[in-house]
N, C-alpha and C positions, 0 to 999 in steps of 0.2 A: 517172348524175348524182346519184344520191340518196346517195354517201357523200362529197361536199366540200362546200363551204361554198355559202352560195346566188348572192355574186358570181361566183364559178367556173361555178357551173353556171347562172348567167345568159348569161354570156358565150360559154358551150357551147354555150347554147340556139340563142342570135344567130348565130353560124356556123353552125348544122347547120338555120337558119331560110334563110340564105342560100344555101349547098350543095342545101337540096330547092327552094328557091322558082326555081333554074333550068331546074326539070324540069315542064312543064309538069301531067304526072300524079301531081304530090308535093304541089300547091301547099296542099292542103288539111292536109298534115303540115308543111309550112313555116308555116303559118299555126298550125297548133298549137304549135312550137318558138319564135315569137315570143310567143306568148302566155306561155309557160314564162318566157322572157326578162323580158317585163312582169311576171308576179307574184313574181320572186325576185331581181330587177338593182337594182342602184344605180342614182341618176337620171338618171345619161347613155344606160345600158345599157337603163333603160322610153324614154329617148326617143326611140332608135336603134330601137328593138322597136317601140314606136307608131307611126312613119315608117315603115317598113317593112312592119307590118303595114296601115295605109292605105293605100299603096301598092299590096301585094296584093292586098288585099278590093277595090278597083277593077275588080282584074282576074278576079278570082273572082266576082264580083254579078253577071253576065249569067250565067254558066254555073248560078250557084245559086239561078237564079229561072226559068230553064228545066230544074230538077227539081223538088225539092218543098217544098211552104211551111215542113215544119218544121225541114229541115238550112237555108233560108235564114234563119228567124227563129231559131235557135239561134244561129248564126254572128253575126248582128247583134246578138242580146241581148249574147255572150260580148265583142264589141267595143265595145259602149256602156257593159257594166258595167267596162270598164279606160280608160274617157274616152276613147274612140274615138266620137264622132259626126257625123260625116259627113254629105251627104248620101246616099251612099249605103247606108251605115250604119241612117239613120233610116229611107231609104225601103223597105229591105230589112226592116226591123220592122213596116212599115206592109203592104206585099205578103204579108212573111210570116202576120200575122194574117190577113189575109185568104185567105189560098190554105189556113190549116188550120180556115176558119170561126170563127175569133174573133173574132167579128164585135163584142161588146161594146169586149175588149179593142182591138180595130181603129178603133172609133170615138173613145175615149180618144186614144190616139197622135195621131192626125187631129185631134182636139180641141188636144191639147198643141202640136203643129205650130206653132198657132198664137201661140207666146211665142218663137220660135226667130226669130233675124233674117232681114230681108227678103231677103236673097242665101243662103242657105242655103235658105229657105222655096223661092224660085224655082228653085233647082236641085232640090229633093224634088220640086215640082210638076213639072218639065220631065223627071225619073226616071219619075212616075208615067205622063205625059201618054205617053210613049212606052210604057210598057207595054200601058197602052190602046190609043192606036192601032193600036200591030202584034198587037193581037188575041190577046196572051198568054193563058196559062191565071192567069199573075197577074193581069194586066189585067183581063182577066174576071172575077179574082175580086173587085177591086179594084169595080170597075163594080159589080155586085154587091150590093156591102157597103155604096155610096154610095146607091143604090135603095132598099135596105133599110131605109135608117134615114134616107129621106128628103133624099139629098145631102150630109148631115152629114159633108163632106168640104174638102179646101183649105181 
C-alpha cells in the first residue's frame, strides 16, 4: 500500500479490514487495517472505517479485558484518539488504566466520565458494574482503584 495514493490505499485498507474481520483470529489485524483506512480515506471511506471499526471493538472488548490492561488501553486510546468513543471504548480506557495501575491516570478518566451524556455515562457504568460483578481481573482492578482513592468513581 505504501506506493499509491492514500485514497487507494484507504480503500485497500477497508476491504482487507473486511476479508480479516471475518476470521475470528484476524479481528485484531482487521481492526488495525481499519484504522489504516481512518488515517489516510476520504470522508466516506473514515466513516465506513469508524462504523466498522465500532462495530468490531464491540466484539473485541470482552476478549481484550479478559487479557491484559495494556493491549485493552492501547486499543481504546488508538480508537478514542480517531473519534471513536463509545462506551465501550471509554470504559475500556477506564479498566485499562486500572488493570496496568494507573491509578492517577484512572481517576482522571472517571473524573472526566462525568461531562459525557447521561446515556452513554449509564452504559460506561452498566460496562463497568459487570465487570465487577463477575469478578474480573479488571473488575478487581477497577474495585481497587475506587478504594483507593476513596470511591472517586462514577
Amino acid at each position: 500500500m505504501e506506493n499509491t495514493d492514500d485514497a487507494t490505499a484507504a480503500q485497500a485498507a477497508a476491504n482487507l479490514g473486511l476479508m480479516l474481520g471475518q476470521f475470528p483470529e484476524r479481528h485484531l489485524d482487521a481492526a488495525q487495517a481499519f484504522i489504516e483506512g481512518i488515517d489516510r480515506g476520504n470522508p466516506d471511506c473514515v466513516n465506513f472505517c469508524r462504523q466498522s471499526l465500532t462495530e468490531l471493538y464491540t466484539v473485541l472488548f470482552p476478549l481484550l479485558v479478559k487479557e491484559d490492561g495494556e493491549r485493552l488501553l492501547l486499543w481504546a486510546i488508538k480508537l478514542n484518539q480517531r473519534q471513536i468513543a463509545t462506551p465501550h471504548v471509554l470504559a475500556g480506557i477506564v479498566l485499562g488504566t486500572a488493570l496496568t495501575g494507573q491509578v492517577d491516570a484512572g481517576r482522571e478518566v472517571l473524573s472526566g466520565l462525568r461531562k459525557v451524556d447521561a446515556d452513554h455515562l449509564n452504559e460506561i457504568e452498566r460496562i463497568l458494574a459487570c465487570e465487577v460483578t463477575a469478578d474480573s481481573a479488571a473488575g478487581c482492578a477497577l474495585q481497587s482503584m475506587r478504594v483507593e482513592h476513596g470511591g472517586a468513581a462514577s
